[in-house]
C-alpha positions, 0 to 999 in steps of 0.5 A: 769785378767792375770798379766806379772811379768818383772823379766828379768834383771840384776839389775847391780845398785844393785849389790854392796849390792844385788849380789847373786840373781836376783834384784826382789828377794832381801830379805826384813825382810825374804822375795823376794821383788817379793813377796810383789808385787805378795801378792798385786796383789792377794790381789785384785783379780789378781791370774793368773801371768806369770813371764819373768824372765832371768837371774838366773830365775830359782831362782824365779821358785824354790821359787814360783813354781806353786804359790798355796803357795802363793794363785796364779797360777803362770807360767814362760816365760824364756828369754834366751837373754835380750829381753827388755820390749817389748821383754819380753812381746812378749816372755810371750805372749804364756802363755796369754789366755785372751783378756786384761792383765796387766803388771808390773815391778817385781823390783817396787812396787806400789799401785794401784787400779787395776779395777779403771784402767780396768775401766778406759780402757773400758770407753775410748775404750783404746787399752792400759791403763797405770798408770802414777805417779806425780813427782817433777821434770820431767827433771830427767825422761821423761813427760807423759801427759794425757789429759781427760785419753788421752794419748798425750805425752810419753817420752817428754823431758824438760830441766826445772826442773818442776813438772809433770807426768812420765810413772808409768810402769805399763800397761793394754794391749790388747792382740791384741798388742802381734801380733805387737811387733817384734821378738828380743829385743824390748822396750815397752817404747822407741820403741813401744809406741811412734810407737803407740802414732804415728800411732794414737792408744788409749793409755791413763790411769790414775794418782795414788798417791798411795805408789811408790818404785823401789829398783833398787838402794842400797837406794830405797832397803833400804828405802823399808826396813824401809817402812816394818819394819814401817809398811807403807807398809802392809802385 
């Protein structure tokens, strides 16, 4: 299974303490954070990983290179504007060779049984299968609903602050998808999913519990930090 590493923004949240690099490869106990991210999808089996890096991506290219030090093969789709996630994607597609890729954000880190999701996509005949995480209060985000592994709600906003699922942010995608998303700057979560969800398509995915961060702010960075030094979060 090929994987499609977000490595493109800017990371302006985090720049008051990360400001010399690109946000995903902000060092924890030595090491980029993307690092973490690319050793646990080694871990299970995903070697094939094309990251879409942007700004300062060259940073990324001269740490990971080809990937062989990292047990993977390792492949770059630059950006040469913000392209958004949908954009993003588009743009790595040409590095894409087989018929299902994942997706996943370079800046979070998430633990998730990735062949559970691949599984899950081929028992609904999903044309895209996405990881959703359960949260306490939905208000702050935007409510995504499965129902029996149906997707039937994204982005759905409420006022109440009540528990409930949001987008997890990462996906199985069909490489189909590739042809449908247009040139330029596009979003996969406000643009193209709602489009799908309306025009009838699969989507539908699963809920993970498994141990969540995304180090877009100074605390979450730090808290990342502690989780390594702890050894909550392994290497």
């Amino acid at each position: 299974m090929q994987a499609v590493l977000l490595a493109g923004g800017l990371g302006t949240r985090l720049k008051s303490v990360v400001s010399d690099r690109p946000k995903p490869m902000a060092l924890i106990e030595g090491r980029p954070f993307m690092e973490y991210v690319v050793h646990e999808l080694c871990r299970q089996g995903i070697e094939d990983i094309v990251f879409a890096v942007g700004y300062k991506g060259s940073m990324v290219e001269e740490y990971f290179e080809d990937g062989r030090n990292f047990g993977a093969r390792i492949s770059y789709a630059y950006e040469k504007e913000l392209l958004g996630t949908a954009g993003a994607i588009k743009n790595a597609g040409r590095l894409i060779t087989e018929d299902q890729f994942l997706v996943l954000n370079a800046d979070t880190f998430y633990q998730i049984d990735y062949h559970r999701l691949e599984q899950i996509k081929e028992e609904k005949q999903l044309s895209m299968a996405m990881v959703l995480r359960q949260v306490p209060d939905v208000s702050r985000y935007g409510r995504a609903v499965l129902q029996e592994g149906i997707l039937t709600a994204f982005n759905e906003k409420t006022p109440d602050p009540v528990p409930g699922t949001i987008n997890g942010g990462v996906y199985l995608m069909d490489r189909t998808l590739l042809e449908e998303i247009p040139e330029g700057k596009v979003s996969l979560e406000n643009q193209m999913i709602p489009l799908w969800l309306s025009q009838g398509k699969r989507l539908g995915g699963m809920v993970n519990d498994g141990y969540f961060i995304d180090i877009g702010i100074p605390e979450a960075y730090f808290q990342f930090q502690e989780d390594v030094r702890k050894g909550v979060v392994t290497w």
